[in-house]
DSSP file (Angstrom, degrees, kcal/mol; ACC not computed):
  #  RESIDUE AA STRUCTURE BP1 BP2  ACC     N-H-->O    O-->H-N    N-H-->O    O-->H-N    TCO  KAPPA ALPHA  PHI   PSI    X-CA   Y-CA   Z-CA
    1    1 A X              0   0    0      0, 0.0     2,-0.4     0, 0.0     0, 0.0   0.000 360.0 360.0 360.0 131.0   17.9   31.8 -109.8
    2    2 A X        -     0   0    0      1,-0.1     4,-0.1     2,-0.1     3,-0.0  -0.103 360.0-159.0 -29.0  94.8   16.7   32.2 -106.1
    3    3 A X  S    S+     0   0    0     -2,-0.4     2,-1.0     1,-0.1    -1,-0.1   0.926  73.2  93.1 -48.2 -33.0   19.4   34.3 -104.0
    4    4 A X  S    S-     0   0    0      1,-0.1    -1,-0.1     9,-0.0    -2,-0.1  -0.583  82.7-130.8 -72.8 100.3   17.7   32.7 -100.8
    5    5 A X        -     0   0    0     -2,-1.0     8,-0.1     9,-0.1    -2,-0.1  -0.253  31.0-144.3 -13.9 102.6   19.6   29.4  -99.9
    6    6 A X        -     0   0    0     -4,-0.1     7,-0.0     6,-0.1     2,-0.0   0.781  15.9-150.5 -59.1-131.4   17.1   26.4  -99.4
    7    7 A X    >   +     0   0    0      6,-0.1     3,-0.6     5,-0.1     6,-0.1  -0.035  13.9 176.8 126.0 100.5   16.7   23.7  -97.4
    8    8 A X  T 3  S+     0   0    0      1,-0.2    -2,-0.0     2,-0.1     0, 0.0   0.576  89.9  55.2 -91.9 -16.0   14.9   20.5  -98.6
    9    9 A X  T 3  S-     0   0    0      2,-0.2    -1,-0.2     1,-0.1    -3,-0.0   0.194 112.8-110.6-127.3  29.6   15.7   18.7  -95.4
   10   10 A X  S <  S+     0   0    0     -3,-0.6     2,-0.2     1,-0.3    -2,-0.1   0.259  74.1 115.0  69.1  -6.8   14.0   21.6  -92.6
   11   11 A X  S    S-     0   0    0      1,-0.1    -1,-0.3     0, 0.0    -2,-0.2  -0.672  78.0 -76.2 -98.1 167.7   16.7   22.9  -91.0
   12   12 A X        -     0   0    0     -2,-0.2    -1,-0.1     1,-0.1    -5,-0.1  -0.283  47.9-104.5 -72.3 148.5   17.8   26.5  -91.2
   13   13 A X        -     0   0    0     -8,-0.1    -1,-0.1     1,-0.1    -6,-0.1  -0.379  48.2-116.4 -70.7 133.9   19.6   27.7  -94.4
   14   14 A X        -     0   0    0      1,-0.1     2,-0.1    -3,-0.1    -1,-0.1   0.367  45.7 -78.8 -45.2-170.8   23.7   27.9  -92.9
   15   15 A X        -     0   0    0      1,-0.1     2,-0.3     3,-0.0    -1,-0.1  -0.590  55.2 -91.5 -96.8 175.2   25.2   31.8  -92.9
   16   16 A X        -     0   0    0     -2,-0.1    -1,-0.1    -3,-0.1     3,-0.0  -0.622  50.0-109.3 -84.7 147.0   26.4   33.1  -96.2
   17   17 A X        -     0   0    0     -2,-0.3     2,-0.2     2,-0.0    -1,-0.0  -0.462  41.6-113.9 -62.6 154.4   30.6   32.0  -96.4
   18   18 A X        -     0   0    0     -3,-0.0     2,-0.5     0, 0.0     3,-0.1  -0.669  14.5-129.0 -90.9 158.9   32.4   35.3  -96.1
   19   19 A X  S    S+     0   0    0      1,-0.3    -2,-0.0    -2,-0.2    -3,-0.0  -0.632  83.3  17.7 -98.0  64.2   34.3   36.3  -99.1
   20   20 A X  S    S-     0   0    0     -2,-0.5    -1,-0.3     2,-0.0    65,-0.0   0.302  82.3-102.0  57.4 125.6   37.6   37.0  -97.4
   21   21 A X        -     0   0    0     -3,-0.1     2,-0.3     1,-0.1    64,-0.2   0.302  34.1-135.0 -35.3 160.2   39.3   36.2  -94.4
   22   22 A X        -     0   0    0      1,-0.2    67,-0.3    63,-0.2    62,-0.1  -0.983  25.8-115.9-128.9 154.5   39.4   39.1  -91.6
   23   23 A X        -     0   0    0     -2,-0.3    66,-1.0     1,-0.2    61,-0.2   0.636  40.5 -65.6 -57.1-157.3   42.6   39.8  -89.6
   24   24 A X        -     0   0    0     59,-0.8     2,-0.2    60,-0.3    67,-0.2  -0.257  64.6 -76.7 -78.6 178.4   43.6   39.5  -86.2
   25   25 A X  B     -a   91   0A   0     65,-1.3    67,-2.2    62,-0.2     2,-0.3  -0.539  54.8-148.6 -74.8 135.6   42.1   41.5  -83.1
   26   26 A X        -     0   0    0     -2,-0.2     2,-0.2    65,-0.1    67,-0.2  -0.860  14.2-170.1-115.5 161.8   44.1   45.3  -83.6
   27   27 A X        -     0   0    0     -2,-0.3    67,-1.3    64,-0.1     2,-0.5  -0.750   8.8-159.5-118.3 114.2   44.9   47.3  -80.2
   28   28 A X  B     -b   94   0B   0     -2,-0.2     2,-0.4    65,-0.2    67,-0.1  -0.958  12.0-148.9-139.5 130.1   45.9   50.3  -80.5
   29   29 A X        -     0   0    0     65,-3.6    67,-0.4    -2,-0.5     3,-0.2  -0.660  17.8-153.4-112.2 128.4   47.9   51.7  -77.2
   30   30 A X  S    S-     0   0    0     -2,-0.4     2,-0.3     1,-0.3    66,-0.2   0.985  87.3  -8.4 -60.0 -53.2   48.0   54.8  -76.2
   31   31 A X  S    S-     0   0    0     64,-0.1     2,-1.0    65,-0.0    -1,-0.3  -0.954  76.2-114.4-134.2 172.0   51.4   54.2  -74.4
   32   32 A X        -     0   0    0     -2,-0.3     5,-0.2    -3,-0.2    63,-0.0  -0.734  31.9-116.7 -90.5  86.8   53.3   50.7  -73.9
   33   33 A X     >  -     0   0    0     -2,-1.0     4,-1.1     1,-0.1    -1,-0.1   0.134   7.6-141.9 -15.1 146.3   53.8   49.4  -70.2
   34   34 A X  H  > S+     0   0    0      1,-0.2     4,-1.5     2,-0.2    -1,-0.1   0.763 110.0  61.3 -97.7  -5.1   57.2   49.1  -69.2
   35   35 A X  H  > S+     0   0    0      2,-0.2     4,-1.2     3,-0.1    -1,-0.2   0.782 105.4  55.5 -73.2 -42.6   56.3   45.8  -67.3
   36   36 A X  H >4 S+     0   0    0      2,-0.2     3,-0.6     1,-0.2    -2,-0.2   0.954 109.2  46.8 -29.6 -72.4   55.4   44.9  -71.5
   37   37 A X  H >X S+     0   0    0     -4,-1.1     4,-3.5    -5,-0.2     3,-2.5   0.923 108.5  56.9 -29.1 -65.9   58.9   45.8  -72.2
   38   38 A X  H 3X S+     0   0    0     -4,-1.5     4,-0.6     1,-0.3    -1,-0.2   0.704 107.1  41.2 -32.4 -56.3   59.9   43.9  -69.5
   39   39 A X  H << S+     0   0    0     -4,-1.2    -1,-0.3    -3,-0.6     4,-0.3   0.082 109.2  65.4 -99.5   8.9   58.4   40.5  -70.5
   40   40 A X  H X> S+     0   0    0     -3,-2.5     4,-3.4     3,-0.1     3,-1.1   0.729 105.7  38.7 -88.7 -75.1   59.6   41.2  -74.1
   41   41 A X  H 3X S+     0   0    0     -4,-3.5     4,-0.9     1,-0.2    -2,-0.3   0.756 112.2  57.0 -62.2 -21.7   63.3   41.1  -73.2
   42   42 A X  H 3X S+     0   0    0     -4,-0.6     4,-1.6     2,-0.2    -1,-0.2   0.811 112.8  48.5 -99.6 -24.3   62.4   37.9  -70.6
   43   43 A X  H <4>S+     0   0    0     -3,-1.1     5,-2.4    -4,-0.3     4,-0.2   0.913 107.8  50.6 -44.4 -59.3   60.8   36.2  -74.3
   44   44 A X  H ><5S+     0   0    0     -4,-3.4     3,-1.8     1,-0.2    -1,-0.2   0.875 106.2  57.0 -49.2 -36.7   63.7   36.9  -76.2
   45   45 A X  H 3<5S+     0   0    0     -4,-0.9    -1,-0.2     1,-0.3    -2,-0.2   0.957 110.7  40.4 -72.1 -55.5   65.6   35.4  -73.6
   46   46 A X  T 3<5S-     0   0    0     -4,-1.6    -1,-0.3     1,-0.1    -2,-0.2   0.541 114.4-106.6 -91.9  19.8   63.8   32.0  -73.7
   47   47 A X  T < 5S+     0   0    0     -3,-1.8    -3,-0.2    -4,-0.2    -2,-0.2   0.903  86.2 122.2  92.3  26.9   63.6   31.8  -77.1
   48   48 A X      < +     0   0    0     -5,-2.4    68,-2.1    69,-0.1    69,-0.6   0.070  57.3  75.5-133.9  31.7   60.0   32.5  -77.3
   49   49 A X  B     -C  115   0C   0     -6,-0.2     2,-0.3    -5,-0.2    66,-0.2  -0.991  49.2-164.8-147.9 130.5   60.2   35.8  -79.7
   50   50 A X        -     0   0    0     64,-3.3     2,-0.6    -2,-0.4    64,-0.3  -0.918  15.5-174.6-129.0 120.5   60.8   36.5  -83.1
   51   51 A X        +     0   0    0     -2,-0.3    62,-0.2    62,-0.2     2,-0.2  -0.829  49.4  53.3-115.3 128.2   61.5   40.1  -84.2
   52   52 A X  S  > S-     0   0    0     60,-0.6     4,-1.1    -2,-0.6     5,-0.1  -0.377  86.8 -95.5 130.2 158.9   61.9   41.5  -87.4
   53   53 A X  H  > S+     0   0    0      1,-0.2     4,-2.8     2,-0.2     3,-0.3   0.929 119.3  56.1 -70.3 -34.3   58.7   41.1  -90.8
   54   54 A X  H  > S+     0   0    0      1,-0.3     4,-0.9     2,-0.2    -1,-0.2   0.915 112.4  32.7 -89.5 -24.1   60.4   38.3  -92.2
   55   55 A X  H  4 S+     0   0    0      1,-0.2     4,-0.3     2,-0.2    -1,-0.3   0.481 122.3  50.2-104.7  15.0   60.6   36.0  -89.4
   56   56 A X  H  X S+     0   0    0     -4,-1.1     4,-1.8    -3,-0.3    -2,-0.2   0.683 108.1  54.2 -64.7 -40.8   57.4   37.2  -88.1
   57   57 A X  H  X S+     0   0    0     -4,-2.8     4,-1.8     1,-0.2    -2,-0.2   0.709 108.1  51.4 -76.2 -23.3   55.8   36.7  -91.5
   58   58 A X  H  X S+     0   0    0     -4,-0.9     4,-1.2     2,-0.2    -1,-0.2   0.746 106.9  48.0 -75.7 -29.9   56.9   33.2  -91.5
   59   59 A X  H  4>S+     0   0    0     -4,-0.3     5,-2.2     2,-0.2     4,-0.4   0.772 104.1  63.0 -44.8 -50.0   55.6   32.2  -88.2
   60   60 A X  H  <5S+     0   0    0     -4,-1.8    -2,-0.2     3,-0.2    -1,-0.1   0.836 101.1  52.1  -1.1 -89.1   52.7   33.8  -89.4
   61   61 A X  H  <5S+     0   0    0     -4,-1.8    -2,-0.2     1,-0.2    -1,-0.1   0.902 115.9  41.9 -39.2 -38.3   52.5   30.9  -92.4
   62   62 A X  T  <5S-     0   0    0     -4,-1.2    -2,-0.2     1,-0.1    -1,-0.2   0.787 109.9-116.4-107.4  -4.4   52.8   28.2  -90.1
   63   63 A X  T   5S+     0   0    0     -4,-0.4    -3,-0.2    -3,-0.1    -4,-0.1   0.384  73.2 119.3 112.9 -11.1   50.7   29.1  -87.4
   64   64 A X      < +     0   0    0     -5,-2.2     2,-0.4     2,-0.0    -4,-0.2   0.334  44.7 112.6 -95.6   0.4   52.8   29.5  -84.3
   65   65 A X        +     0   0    0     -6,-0.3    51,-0.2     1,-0.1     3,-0.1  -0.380  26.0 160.5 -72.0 138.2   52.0   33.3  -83.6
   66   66 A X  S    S+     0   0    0     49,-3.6    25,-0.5     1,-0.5     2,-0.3   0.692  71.0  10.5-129.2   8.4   49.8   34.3  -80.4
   67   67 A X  E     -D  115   0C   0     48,-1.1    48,-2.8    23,-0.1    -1,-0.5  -0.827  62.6-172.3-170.5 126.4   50.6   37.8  -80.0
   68   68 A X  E     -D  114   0C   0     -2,-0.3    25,-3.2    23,-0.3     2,-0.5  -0.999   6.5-157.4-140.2 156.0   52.3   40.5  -82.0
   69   69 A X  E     -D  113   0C   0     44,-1.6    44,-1.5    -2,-0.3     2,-0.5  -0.927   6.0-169.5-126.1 132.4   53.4   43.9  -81.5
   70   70 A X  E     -D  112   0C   0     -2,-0.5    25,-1.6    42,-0.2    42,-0.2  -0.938  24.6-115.1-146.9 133.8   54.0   46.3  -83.7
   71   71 A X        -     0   0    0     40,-3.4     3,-0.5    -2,-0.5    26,-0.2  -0.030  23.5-128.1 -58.8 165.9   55.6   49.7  -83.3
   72   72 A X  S    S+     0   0    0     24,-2.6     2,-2.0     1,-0.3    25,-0.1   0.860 105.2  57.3 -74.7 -40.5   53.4   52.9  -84.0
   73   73 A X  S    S+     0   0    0     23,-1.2    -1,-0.3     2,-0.0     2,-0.3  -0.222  77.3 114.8-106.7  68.6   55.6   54.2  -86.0
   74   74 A X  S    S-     0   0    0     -2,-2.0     2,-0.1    -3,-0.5    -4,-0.0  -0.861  72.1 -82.5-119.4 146.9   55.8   51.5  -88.6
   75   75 A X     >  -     0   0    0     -2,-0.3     4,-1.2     1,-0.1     5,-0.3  -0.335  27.6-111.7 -74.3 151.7   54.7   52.2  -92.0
   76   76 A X  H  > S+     0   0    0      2,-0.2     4,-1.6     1,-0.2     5,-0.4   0.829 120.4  52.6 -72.0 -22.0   51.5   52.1  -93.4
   77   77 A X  H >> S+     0   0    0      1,-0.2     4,-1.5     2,-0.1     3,-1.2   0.853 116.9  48.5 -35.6 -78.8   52.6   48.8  -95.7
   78   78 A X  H 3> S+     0   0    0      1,-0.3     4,-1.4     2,-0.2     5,-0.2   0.610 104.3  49.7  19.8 -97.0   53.6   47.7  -92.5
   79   79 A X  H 3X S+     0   0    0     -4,-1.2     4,-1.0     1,-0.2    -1,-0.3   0.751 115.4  43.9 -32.0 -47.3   50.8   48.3  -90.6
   80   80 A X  H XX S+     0   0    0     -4,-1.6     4,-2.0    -3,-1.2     3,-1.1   0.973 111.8  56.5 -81.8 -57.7   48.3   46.4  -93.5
   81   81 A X  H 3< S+     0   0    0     -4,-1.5    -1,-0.2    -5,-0.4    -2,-0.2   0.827 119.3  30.5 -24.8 -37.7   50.9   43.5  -93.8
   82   82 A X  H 3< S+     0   0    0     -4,-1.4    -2,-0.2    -5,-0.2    -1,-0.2   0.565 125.1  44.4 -97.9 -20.9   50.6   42.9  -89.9
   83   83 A X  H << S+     0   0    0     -3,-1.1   -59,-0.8    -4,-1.0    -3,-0.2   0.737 101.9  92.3-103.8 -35.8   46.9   44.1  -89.3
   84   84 A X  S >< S-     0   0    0     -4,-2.0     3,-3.2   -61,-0.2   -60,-0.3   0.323  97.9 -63.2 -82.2-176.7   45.3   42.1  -92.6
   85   85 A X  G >  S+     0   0    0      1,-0.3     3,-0.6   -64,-0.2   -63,-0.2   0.672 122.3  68.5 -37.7 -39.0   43.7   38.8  -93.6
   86   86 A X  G 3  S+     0   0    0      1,-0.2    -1,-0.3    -5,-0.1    -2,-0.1   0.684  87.2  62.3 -45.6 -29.3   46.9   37.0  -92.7
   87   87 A X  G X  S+     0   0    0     -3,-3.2     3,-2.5   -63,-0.1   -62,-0.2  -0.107  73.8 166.5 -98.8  49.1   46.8   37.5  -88.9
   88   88 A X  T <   +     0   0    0     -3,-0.6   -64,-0.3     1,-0.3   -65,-0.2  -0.114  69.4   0.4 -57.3 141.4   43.5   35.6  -88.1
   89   89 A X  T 3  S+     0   0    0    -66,-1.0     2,-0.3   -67,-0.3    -1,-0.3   0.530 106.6 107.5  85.8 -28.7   42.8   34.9  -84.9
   90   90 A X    <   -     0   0    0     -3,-2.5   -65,-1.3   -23,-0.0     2,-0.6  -0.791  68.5-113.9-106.3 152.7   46.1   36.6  -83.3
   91   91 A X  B     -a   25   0A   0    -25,-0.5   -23,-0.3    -2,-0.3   -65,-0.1  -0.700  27.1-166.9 -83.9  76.6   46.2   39.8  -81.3
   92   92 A X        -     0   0    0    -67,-2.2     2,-0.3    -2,-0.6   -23,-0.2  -0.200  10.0-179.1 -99.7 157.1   47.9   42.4  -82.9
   93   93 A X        -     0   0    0    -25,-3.2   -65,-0.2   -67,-0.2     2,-0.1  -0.646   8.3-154.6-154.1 112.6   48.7   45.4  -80.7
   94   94 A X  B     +b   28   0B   0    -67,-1.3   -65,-3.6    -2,-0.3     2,-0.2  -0.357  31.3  97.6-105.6 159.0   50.3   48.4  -81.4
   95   95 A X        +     0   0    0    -25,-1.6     2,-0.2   -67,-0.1   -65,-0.1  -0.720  45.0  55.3 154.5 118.4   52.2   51.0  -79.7
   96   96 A X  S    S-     0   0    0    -67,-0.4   -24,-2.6   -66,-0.2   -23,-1.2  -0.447  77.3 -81.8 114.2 162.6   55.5   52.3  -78.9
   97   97 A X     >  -     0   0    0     -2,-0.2     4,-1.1   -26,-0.2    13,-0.1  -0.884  33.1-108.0-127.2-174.5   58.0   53.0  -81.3
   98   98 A X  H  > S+     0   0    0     -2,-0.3    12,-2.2   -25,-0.3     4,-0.6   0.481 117.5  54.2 -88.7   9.4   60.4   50.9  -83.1
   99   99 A X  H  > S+     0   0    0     10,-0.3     4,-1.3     2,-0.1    -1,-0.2   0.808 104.5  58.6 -84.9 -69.3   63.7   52.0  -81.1
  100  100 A X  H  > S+     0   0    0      2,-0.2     4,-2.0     1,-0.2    -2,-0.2   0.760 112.3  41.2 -20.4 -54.9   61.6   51.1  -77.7
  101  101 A X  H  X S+     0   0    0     -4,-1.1     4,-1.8     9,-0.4     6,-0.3   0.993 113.0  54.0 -68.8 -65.5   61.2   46.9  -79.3
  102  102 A X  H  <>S+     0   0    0     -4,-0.6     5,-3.3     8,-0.5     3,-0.5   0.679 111.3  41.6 -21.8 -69.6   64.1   47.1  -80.3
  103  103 A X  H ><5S+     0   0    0     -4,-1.3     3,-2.3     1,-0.2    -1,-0.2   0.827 100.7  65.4   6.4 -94.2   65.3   48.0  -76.8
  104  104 A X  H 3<5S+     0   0    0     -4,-2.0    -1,-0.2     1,-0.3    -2,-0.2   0.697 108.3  42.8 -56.7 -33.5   63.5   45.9  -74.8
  105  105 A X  T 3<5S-     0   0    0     -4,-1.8    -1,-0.3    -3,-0.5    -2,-0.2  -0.031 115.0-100.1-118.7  58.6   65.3   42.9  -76.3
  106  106 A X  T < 5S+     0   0    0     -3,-2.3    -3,-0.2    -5,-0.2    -2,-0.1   0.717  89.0 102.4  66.6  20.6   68.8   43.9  -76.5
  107  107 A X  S   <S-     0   0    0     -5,-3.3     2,-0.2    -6,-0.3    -1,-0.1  -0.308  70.8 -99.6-110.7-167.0   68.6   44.9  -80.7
  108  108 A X  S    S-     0   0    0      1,-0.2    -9,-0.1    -2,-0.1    -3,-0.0  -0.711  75.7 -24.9-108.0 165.0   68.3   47.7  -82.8
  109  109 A X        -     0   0    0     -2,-0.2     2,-0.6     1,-0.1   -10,-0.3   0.571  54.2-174.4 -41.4 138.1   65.2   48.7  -84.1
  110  110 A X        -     0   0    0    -12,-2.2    -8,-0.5   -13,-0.1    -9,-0.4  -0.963  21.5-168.7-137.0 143.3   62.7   46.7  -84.6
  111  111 A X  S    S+     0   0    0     -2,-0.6   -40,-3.4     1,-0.2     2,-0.3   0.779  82.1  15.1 -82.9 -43.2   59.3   47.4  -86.4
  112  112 A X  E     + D   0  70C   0    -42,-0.2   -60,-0.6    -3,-0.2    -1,-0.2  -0.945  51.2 176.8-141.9 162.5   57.6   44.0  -85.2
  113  113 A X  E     - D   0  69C   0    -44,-1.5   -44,-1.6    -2,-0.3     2,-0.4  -0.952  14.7-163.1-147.0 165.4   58.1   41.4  -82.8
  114  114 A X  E     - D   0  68C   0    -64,-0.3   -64,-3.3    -2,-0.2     2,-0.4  -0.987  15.7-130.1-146.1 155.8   55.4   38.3  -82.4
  115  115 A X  E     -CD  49  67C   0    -48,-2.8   -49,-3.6    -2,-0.4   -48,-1.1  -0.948  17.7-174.9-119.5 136.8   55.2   36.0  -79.5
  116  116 A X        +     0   0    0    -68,-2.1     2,-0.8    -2,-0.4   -67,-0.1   0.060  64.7  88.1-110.0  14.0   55.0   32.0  -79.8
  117  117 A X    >>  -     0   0    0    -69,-0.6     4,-1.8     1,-0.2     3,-1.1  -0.837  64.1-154.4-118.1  94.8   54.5   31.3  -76.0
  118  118 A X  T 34 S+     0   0    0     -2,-0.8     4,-0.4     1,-0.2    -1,-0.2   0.801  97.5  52.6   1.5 -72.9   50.8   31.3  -74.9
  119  119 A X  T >> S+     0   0    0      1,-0.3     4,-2.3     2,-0.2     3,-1.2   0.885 110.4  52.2 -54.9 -52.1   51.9   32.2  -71.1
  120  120 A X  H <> S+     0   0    0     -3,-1.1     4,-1.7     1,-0.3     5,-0.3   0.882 110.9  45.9 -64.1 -53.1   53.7   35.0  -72.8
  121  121 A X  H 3< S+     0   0    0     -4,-1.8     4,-0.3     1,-0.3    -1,-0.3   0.583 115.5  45.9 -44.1 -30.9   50.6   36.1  -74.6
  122  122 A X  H <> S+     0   0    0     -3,-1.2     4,-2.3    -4,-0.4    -1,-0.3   0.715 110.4  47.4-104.7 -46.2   48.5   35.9  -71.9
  123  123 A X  H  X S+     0   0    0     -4,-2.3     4,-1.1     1,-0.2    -2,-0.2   0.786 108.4  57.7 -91.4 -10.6   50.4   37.5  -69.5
  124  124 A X  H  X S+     0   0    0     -4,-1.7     4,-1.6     2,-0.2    -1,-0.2   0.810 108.5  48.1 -59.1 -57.6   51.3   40.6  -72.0
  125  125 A X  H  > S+     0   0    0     -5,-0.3     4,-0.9    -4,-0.3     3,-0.3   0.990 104.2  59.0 -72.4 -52.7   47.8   41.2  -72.4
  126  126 A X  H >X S+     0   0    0     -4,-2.3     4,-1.9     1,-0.2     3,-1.6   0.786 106.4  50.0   3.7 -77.8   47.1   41.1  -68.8
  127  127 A X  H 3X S+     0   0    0     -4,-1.1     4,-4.8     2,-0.3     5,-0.3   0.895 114.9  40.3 -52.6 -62.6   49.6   44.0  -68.2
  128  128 A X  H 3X S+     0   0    0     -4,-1.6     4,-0.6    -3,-0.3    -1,-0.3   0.511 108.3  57.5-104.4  18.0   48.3   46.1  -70.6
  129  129 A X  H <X S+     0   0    0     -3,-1.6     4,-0.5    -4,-0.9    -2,-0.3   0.790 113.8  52.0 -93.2 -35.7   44.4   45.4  -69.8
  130  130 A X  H ><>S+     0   0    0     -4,-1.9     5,-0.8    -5,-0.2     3,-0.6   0.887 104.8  45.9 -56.6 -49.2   45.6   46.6  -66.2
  131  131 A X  H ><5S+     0   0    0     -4,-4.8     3,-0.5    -5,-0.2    -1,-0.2   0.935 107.2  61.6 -74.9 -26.5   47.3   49.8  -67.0
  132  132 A X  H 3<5S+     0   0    0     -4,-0.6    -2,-0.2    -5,-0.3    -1,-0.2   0.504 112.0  45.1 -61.8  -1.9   43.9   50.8  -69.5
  133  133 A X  T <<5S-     0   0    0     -3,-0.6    -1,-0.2    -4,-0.5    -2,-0.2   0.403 113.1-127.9 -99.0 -15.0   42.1   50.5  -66.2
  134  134 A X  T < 5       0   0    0     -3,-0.5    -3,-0.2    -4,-0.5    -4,-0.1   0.425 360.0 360.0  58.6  27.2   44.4   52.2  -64.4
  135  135 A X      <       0   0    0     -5,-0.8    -4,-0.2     0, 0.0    -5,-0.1   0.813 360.0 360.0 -91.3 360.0   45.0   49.7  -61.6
């Protein structure tokens, strides 16, 4: 059998389907803005943050991540759980360590945290495309 993909009807043959999804966009930060921090604890506040794998990982399922952050020094499971096929399409960006998330929204440690609020998403990446520029 032919390998090439045909076309009886003249248009050009589609791309080949990829054989497994690829993850989100990974970032990997030298250090964390504290303005980051900042807008972490203002999430938690409105309810627009979920921290800790399992109720990231469910969010995950349904669709309602736009951003997730995941300490540096989370383990390499971790890391592959958070980084892998699952996260299409979201921005994962890592950096800090897990005392630091924790912190920033009044817990104890936390390995991951994901954001469900666009504006939040948006304005978190902002921040930390500004400090890699250094203005």
């Amino acid at each position: 059998m032919d390998p090439v993909r045909r076309r009886t009807d003249g248009r050009a043959p589609s791309a080949p389907k990829a054989g497994r999804p690829r993850g989100g966009t990974v970032r990997e930060l030298e250090r964390v803005p504290i303005p980051v921090y900042q807008l972490l604890g203002l999430a938690h506040r409105a309810g627009r943050l979920l921290a800790g794998e399992e109720a990231v990982r469910a969010a995950l399922r349904s669709g309602k991540v736009r951003l997730i952050l995941l300490a540096g020094d989370a383990s390499l499971h971790t890391r592959a759980r958070f980084t892998g096929p699952g996260t299409a399409g979201v921005v994962v960006l890592v950096g800090g360590s897990r005392r630091d998330l924790g912190a920033a929204i009044g817990k104890g440690e936390r390995v991951v945290v994901a954001l469900t609020d666009p504006g939040f998403a948006r304005r978190i990446l902002r921040e930390v495309e500004l400090k890699e520029v250094g203005e």
